[in-house]
DOGU-266959 format. One record per residue (C-alpha): residue number from 1; x, y, z. Coordinates in steps of 0.001 Angstrom, whole numbers. Example, Ala and Ser with C-alpha at 12.3 -4.5 7.8 and 13.67 -1.06 7.14 Angstrom:
2
<seq->1; x->12300; y->-4500; z->7800>
<seq->2; x->13670; y->-1060; z->7140>
END
This chain:
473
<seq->1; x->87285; y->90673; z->62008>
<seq->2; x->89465; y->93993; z->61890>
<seq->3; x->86820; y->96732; z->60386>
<seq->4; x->89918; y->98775; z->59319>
<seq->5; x->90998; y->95986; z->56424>
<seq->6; x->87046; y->96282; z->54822>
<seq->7; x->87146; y->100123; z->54637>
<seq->8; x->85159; y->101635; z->51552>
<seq->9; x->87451; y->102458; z->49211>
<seq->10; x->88750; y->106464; z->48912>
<seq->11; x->86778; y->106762; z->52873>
<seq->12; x->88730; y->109520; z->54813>
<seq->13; x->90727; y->107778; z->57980>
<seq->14; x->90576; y->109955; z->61103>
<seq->15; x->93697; y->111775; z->61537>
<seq->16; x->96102; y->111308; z->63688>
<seq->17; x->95941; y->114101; z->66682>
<seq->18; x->98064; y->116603; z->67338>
<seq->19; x->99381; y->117541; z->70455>
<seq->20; x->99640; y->121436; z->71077>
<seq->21; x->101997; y->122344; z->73364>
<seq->22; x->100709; y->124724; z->76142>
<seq->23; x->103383; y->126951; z->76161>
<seq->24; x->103488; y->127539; z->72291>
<seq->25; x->105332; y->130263; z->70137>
<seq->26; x->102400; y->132099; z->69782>
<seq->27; x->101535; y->132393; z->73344>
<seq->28; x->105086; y->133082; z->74871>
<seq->29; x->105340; y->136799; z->74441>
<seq->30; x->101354; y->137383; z->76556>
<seq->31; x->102858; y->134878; z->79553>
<seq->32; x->106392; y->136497; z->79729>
<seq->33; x->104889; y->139988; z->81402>
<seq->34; x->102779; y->137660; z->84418>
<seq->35; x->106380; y->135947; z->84892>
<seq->36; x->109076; y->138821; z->85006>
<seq->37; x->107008; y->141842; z->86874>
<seq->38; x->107340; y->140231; z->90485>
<seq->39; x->111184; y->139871; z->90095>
<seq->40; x->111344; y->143285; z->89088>
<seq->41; x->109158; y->144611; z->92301>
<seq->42; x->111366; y->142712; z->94738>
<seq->43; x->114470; y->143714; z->93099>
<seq->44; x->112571; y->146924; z->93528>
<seq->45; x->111678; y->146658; z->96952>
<seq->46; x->115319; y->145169; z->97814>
<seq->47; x->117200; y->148258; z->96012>
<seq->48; x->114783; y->150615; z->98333>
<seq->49; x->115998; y->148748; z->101616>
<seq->50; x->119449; y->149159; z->100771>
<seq->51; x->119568; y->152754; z->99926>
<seq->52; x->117675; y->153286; z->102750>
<seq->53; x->120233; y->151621; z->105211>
<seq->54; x->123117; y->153364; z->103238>
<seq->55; x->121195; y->156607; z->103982>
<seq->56; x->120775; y->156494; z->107803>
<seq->57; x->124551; y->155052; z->108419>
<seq->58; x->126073; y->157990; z->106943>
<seq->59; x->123740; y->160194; z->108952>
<seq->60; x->124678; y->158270; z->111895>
<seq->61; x->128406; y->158125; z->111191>
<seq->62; x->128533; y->162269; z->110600>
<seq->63; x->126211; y->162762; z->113795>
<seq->64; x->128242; y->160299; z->116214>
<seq->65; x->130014; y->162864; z->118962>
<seq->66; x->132048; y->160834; z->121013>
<seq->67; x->131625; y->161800; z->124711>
<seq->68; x->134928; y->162409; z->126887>
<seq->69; x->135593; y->160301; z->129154>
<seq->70; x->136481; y->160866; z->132848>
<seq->71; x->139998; y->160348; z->132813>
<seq->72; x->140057; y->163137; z->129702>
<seq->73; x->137849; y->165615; z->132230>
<seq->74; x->140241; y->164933; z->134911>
<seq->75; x->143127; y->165815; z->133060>
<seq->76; x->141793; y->168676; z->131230>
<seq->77; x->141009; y->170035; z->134723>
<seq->78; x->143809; y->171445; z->137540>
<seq->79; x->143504; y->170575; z->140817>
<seq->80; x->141828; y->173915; z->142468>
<seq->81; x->138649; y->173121; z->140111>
<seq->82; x->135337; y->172173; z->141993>
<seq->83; x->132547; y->169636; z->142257>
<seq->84; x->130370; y->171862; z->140251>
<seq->85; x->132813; y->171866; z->137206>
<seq->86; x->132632; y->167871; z->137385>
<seq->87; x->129276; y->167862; z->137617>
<seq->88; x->128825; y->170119; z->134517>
<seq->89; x->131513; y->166838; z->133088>
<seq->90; x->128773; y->164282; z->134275>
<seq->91; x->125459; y->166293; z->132453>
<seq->92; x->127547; y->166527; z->128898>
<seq->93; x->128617; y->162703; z->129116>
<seq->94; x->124758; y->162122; z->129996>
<seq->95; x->123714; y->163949; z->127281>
<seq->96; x->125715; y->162009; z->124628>
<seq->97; x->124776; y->159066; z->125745>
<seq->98; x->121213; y->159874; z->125559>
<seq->99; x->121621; y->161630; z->122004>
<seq->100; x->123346; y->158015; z->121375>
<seq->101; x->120163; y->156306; z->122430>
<seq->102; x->118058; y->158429; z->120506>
<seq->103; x->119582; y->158043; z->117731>
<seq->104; x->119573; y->154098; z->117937>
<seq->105; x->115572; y->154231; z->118526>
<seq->106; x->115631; y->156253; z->115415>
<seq->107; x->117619; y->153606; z->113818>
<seq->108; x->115853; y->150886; z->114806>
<seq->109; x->111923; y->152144; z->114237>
<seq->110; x->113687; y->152966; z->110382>
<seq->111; x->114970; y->148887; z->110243>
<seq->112; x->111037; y->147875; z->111268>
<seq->113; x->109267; y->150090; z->108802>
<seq->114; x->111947; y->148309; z->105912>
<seq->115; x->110966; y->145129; z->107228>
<seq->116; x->107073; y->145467; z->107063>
<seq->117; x->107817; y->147193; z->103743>
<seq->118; x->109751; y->144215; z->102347>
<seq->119; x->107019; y->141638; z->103971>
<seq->120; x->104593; y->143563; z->102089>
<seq->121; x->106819; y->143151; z->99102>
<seq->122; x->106973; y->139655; z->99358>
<seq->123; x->103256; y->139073; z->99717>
<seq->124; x->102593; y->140959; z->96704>
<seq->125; x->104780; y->138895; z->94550>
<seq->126; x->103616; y->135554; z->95910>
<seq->127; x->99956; y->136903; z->94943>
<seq->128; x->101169; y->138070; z->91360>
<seq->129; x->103355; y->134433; z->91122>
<seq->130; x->100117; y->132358; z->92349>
<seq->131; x->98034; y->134321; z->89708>
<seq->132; x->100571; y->133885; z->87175>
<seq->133; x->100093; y->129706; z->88377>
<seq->134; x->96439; y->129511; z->88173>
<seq->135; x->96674; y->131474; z->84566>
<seq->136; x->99080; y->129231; z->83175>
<seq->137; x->96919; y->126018; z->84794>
<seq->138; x->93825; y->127092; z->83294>
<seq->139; x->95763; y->127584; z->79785>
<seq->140; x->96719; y->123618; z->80173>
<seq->141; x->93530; y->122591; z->81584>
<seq->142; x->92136; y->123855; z->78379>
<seq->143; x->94144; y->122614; z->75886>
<seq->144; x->94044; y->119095; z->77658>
<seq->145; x->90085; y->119579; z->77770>
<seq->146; x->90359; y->120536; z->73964>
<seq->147; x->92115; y->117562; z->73458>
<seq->148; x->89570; y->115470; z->74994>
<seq->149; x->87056; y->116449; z->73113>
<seq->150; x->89024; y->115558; z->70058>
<seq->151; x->89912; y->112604; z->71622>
<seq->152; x->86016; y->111815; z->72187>
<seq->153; x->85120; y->112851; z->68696>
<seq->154; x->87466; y->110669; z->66658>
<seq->155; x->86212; y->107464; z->68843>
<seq->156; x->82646; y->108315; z->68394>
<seq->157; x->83775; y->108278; z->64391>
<seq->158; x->85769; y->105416; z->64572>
<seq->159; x->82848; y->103564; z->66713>
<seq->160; x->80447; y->104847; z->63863>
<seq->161; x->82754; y->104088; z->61267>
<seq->162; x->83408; y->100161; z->62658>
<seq->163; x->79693; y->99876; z->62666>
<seq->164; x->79062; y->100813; z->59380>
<seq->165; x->81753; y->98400; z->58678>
<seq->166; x->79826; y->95832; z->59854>
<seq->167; x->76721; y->95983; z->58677>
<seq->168; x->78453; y->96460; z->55519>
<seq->169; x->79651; y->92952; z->55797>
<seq->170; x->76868; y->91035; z->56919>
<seq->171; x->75168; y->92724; z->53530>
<seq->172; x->77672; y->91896; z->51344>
<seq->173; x->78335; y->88505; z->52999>
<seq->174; x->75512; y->86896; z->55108>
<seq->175; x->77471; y->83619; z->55699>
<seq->176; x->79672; y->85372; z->57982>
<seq->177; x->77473; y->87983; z->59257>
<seq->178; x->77428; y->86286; z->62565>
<seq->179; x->80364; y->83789; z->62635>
<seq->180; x->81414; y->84903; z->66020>
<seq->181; x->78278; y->84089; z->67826>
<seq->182; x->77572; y->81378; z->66025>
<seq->183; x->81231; y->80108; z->67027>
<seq->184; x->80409; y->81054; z->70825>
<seq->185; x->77509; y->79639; z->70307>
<seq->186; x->78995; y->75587; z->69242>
<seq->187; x->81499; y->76088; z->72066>
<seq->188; x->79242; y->76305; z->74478>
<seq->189; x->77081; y->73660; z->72977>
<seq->190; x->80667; y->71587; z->72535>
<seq->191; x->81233; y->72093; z->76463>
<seq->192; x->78440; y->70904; z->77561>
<seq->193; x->78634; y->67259; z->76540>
<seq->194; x->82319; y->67315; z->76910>
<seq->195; x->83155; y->67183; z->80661>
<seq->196; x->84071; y->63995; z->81674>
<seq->197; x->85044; y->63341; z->85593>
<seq->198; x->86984; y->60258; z->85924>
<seq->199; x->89080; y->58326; z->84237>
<seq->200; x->87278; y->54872; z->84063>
<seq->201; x->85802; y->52951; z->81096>
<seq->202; x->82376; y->52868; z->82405>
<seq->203; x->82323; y->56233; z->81142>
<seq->204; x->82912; y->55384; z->77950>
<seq->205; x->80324; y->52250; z->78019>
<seq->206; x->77513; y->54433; z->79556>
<seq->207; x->77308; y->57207; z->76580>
<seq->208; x->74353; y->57158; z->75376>
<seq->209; x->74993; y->56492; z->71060>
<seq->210; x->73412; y->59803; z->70484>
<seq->211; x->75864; y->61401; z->72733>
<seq->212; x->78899; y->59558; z->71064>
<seq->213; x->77160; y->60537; z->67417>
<seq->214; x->77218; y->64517; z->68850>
<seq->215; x->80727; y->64139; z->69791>
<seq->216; x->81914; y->63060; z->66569>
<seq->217; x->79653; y->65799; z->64591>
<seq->218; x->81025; y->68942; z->66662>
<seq->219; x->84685; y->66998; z->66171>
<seq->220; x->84144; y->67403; z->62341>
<seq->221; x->83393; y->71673; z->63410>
<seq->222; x->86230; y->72134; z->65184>
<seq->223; x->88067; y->71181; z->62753>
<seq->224; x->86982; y->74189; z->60894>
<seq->225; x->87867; y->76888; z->63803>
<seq->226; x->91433; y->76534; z->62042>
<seq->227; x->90344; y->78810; z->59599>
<seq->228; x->89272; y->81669; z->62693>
<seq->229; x->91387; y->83854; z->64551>
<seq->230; x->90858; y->82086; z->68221>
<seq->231; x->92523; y->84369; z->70328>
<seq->232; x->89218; y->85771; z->71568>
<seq->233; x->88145; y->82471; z->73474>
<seq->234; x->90866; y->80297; z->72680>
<seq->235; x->90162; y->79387; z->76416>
<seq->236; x->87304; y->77922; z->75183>
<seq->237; x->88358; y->75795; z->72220>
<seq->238; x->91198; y->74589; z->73760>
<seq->239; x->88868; y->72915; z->76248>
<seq->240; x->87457; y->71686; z->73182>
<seq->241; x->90437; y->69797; z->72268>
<seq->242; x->90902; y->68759; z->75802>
<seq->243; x->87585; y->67273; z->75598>
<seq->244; x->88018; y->65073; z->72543>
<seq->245; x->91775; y->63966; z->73874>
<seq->246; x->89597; y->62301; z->76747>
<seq->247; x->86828; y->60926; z->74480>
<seq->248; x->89427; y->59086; z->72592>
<seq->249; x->91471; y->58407; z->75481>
<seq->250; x->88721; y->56757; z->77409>
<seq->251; x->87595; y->54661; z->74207>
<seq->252; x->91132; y->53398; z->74275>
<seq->253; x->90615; y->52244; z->77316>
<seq->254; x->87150; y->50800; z->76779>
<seq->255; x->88632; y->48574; z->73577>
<seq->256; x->91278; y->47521; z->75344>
<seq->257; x->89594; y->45950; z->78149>
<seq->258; x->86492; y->44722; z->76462>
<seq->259; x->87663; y->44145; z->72938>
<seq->260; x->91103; y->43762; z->73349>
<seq->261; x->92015; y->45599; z->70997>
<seq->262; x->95238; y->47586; z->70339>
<seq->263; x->93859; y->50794; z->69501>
<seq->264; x->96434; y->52911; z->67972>
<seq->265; x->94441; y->54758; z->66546>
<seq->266; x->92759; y->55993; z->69298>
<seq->267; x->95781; y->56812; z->71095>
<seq->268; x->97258; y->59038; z->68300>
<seq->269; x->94303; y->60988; z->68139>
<seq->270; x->93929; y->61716; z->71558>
<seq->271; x->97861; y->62598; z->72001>
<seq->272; x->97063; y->65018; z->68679>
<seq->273; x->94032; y->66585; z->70447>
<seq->274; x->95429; y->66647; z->73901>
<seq->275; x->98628; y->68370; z->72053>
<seq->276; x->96292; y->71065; z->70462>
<seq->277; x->95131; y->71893; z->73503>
<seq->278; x->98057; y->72741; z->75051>
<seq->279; x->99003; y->74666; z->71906>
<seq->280; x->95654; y->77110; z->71795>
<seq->281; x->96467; y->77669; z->75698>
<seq->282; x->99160; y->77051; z->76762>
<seq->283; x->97812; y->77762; z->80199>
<seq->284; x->95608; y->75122; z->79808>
<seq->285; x->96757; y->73144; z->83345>
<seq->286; x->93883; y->70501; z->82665>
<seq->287; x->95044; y->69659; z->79701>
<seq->288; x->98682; y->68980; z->80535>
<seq->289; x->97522; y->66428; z->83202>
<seq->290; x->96001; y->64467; z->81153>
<seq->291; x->98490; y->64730; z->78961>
<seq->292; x->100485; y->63042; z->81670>
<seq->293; x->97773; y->60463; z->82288>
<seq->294; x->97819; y->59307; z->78787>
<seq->295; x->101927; y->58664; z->79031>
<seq->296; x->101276; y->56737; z->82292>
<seq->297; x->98024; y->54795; z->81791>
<seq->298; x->97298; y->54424; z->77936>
<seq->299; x->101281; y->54373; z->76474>
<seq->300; x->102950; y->50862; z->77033>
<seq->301; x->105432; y->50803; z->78372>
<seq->302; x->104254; y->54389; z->80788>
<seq->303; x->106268; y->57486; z->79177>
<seq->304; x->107357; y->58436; z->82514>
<seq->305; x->109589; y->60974; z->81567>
<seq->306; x->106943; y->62744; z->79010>
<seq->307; x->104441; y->62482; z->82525>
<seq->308; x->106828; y->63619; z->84778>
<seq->309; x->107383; y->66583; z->82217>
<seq->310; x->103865; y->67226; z->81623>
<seq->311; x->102942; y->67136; z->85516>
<seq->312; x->105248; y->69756; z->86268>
<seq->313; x->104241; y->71886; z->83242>
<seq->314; x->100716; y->71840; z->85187>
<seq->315; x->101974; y->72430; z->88619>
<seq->316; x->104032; y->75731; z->87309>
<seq->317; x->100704; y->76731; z->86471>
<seq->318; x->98632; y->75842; z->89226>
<seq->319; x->100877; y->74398; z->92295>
<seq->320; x->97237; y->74232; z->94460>
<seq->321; x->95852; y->71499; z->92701>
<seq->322; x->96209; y->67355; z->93684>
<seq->323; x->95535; y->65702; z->90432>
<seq->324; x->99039; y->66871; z->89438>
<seq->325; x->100974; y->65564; z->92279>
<seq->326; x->98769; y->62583; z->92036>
<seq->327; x->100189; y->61824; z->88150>
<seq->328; x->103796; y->62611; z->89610>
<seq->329; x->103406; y->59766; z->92745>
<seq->330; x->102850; y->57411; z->90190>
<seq->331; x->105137; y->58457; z->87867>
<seq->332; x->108406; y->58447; z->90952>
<seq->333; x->105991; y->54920; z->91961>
<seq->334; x->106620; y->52883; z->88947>
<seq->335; x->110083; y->54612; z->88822>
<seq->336; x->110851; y->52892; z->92478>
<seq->337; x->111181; y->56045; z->94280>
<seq->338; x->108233; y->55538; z->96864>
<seq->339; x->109609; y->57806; z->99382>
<seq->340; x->109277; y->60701; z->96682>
<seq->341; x->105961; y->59294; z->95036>
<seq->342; x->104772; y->59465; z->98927>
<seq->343; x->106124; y->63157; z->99658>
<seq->344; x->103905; y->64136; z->96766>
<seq->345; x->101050; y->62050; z->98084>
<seq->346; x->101261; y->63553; z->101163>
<seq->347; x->101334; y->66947; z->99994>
<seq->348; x->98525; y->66479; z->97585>
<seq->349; x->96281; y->65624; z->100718>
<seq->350; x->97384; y->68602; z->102281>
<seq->351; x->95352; y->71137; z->99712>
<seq->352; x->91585; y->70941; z->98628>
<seq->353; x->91519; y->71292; z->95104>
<seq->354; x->91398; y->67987; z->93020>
<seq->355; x->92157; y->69796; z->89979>
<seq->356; x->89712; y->73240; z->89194>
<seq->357; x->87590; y->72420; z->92159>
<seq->358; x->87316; y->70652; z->95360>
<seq->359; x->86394; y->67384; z->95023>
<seq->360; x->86477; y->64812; z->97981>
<seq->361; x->85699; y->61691; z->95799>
<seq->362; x->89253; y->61369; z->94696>
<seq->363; x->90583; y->61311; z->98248>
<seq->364; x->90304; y->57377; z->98213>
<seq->365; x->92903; y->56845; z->95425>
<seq->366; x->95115; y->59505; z->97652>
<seq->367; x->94750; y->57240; z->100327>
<seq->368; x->95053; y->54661; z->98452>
<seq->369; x->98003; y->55058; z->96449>
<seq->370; x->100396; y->56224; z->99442>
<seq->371; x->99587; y->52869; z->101118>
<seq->372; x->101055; y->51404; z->98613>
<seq->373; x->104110; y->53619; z->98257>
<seq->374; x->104688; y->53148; z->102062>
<seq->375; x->104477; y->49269; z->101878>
<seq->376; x->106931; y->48726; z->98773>
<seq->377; x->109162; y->51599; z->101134>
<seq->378; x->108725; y->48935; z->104086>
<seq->379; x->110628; y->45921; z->101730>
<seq->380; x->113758; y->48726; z->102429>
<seq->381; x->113293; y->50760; z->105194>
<seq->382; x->117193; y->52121; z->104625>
<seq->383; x->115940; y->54320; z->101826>
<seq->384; x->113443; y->55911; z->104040>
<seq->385; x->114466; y->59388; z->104551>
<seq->386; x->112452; y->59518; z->107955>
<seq->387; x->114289; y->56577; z->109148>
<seq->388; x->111045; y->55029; z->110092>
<seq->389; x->111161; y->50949; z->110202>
<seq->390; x->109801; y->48045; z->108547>
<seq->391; x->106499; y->47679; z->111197>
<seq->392; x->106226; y->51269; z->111404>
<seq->393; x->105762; y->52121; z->107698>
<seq->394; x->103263; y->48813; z->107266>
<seq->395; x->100917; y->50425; z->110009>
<seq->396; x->100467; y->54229; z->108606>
<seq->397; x->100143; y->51566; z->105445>
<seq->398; x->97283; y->50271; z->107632>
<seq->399; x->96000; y->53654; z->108992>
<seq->400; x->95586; y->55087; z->104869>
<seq->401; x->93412; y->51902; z->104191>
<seq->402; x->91140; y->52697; z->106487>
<seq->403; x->91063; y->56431; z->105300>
<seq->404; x->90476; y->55279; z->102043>
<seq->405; x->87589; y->52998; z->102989>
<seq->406; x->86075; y->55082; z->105094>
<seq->407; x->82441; y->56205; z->105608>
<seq->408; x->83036; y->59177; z->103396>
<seq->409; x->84374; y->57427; z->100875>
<seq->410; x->82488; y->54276; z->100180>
<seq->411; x->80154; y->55765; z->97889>
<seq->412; x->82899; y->57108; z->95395>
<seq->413; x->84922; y->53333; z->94992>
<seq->414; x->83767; y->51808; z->91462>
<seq->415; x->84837; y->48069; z->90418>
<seq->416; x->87898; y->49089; z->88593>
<seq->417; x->89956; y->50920; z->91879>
<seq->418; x->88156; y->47889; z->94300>
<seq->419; x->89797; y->44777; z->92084>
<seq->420; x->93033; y->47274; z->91770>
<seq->421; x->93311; y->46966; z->95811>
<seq->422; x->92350; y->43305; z->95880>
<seq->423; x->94956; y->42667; z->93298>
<seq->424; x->97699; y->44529; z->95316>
<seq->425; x->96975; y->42417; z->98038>
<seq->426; x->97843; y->39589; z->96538>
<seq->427; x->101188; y->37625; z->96344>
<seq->428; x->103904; y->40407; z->94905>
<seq->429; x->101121; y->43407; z->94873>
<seq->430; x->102111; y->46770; z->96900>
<seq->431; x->99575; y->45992; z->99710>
<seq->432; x->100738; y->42384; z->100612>
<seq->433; x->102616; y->42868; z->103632>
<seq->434; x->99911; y->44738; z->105434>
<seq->435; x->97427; y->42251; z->104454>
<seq->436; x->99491; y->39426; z->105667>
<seq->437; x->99946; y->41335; z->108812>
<seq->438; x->96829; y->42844; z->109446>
<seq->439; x->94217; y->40138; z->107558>
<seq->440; x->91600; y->40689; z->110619>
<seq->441; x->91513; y->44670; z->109602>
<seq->442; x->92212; y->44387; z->105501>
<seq->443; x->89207; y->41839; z->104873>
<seq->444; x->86451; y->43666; z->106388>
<seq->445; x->87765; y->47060; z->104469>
<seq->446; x->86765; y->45009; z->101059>
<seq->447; x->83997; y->43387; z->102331>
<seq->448; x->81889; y->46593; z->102773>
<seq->449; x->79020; y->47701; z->100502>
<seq->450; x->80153; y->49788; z->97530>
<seq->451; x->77345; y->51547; z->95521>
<seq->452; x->79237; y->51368; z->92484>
<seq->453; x->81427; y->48316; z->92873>
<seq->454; x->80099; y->44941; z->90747>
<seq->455; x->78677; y->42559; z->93780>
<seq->456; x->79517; y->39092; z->91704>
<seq->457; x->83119; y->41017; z->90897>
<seq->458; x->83897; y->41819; z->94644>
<seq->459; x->82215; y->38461; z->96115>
<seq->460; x->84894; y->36777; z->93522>
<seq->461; x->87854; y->38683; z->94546>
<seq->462; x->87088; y->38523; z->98065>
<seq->463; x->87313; y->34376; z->97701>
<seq->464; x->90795; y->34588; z->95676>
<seq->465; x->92207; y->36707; z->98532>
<seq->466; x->90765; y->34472; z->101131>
<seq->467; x->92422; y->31333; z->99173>
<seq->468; x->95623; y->32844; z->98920>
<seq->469; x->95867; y->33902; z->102356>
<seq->470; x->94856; y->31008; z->103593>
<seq->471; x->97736; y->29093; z->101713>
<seq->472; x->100161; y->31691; z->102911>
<seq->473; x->99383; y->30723; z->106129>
END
């Protein structure tokens, strides 16, 4: 429940918080000093340099003396003058050249001190612009640590607040003090006697009454969760519904084959459960397959588009799971389209899961199933997109039989999937041409000891196949 909608009447809500600004009215004019003064020293500094340089070119524009050149000298001169006079020529050029150099050492020892002077320059304003920085980040540090703290404060009140909230309610109204652990609480209890593995009617026959009598009393409770908001563990009661879609589902199954009954009613209220599941969680991939398993197995005739639709609902969830491209084999099976109903076989025994978990006791009906897909596909070898023949597809037939009866499978074949193999070997059943062809191999397959299979069932559907192949013969 929301604490917010059982607030005391005329109790002060926390206000909404304000965000201050770091660089606020109030504080502009004390950060505008930090941010102007180093412009104004470099501009400082850089008016300095240039007055400087204007000052020493005019001094060395007025003090540049040109020194004559030789031709000049010799002109200047007659002919009767001496080698002394042109040496006295020579010193003066010397001279102004030298006063020339001078001048340019001058010059250039000027130029270095401006340079170290506008170095300086610039490391003083990078110190007063990093200060400035770490002023400015210390001004925001604060007013985000300030906000923090408010932050902190007004959660500590609303925490308080929700409490008091609360216990308020469970004083006022004890019946609901503790609904949502008490509603945890039946879910988990629900779960536990909900997971069924399997989809055969034995499961159904072996519940124990008190078991069946538990089902039905937490069916009448979930019923009430309607009046609950279930997004907090709708994963949960969706797995709820899921559960009492398959308790219906398999006692449609039971009545059928024992009673003979119709059982409608059944039916609809597994489809309705199944259909609520799907609903609370969508995400739900269980619950979609056996969604699909009720259109294929319990509907007559099979809903194969509803299972097809519902199988690939799951797979768009999960694409790692078998039990899903399991229910769309024998959907594209019954359709006629063995070559696709044994693609998905064959991909299904490529990955581990059976559904949420490993489990290797369903790798039988695997096996199982995509012999028969690739013995109807041997009746028209044409439509095989492998181009594989007749023979060939009737042995790998041969070579999935004996996966599915091997050693580490025996233990997991019950007497509904045995007499479902003995019946497709039979006259116009998916397994009959590789029985005809390979009788030697097929009989001693069925003629091992299964745990779980009925011995008078399997000893009389090992004599009915022996007749009939013996009259086929």
């Amino acid at each position: 429940m929301s604490p917010a909608k059982h607030s005391p009447p005329g109790a002060m809500q926390p206000a909404e918080p304000q965000y201050r600004a770091p660089y606020a009215a109030g504080n502009s004019s004390g950060r505008l000093f930090p941010t102007v003064l180093p412009m104004l020293v470099l501009a400082f500094f850089i008016a300095c340099t240039a007055f400087f340089v204007f000052i020493v070119g005019v001094a060395a524009w007025h003090e540049y003396h040109r020194a004559p050149t030789l031709s000049e000298v010799e002109k200047s001169t007659n002919a009767k003058e001496n080698a002394k006079e042109k040496e006295e020529v020579l010193n003066v050029k010397i001279d102004a050249y030298n006063k020339r150099a001078e001048d340019l050492e001058k010059l250039t020892a000027l130029l270095t001190g401006l340079s170290v002077l506008y170095a300086l320059a610039l490391g003083v304003t990078s110190y007063i612009g990093l200060q400035n920085s770490l002023q400015q980040a210390k001004a925001i540090g604060d007013d985000l640590e300030a906000l923090r703290a408010k932050a902190v404060k007004q959660l500590d009140d609303a925490e308080s607040k929700a409490t008091e909230v609360v216990h308020q309610i469970r004083d006022e109204f004890p019946l609901f003090g503790y609904v949502d652990a008490n509603l945890r609480r039946i879910t988990r209890d629900f779960l536990r006697i909900m997971p069924f593995k399997g989809w055969s009617d034995q499961i159904y026959a072996n519940l124990k009454p008190q078991t069946t009598e538990e089902i039905l009393y937490y069916e009448k409770t979930a019923a009430s969760l309607e009046f609950f908001d279930l997004q907090s563990f709708r994963t949960e009661v969706s797995r709820i519904y899921q559960g009492l879609g398959v308790f219906y589902a398999l006692k449609c199954q039971h009545q059928r084959k024992v009673f003979n009954l119709d059982s409608s009613q059944e039916i609809g209220r597994s489809k309705f459960y199944l259909d609520r599941a799907t609903k609370t969680d969508p995400e739900n991939f269980a619950a979609w397959n056996d969604c699909a398993w009720v259109a294929l197995v319990l509907d007559s005739p099979p809903s194969l588009a509803q299972a097809h639709q519902f199988s690939l609902a799951s797979l768009r969830i999960d694409d790692k799971q078998q039990r899903a491209e399991y229910n769309l084999s024998v959907s594209e099976h019954l359709s006629g389209n063995f070559s696709l109903a044994e693609d998905r076989l064959t991909r299904a025994l490529t990955l581990k899961k059976w559904e949420e978990e490993e489990y290797i006791g369903r790798a039988h009906n695997l096996y199982y199933n995509r012999a028969c897909a690739r013995c109807r596909l041997s009746q028209n070898p044409a439509s095989d997109p492998k181009g594989r023949s007749a023979e060939a597809l009737v042995d790998e037939a041969l070579e999935d039989l004996k996966a599915a009866f091997g050693p580490d499978q025996l233990e997991y074949w019950d007497t509904d999937d045995w007499k479902s193999v003995a019946g497709d070997c039979l006259k116009g059943g998916d397994l009959e041409l590789v029985t005809r062809k390979h009788r030697e191999l097929v009989i001693p397959l069925l003629s091992q000891h299964f745990r779980k299979v009925d011995p008078e069932a399997r000893k009389k559907g090992l004599v009915q196949l022996e007749q009939y192949l013996s009259g086929a013969s």
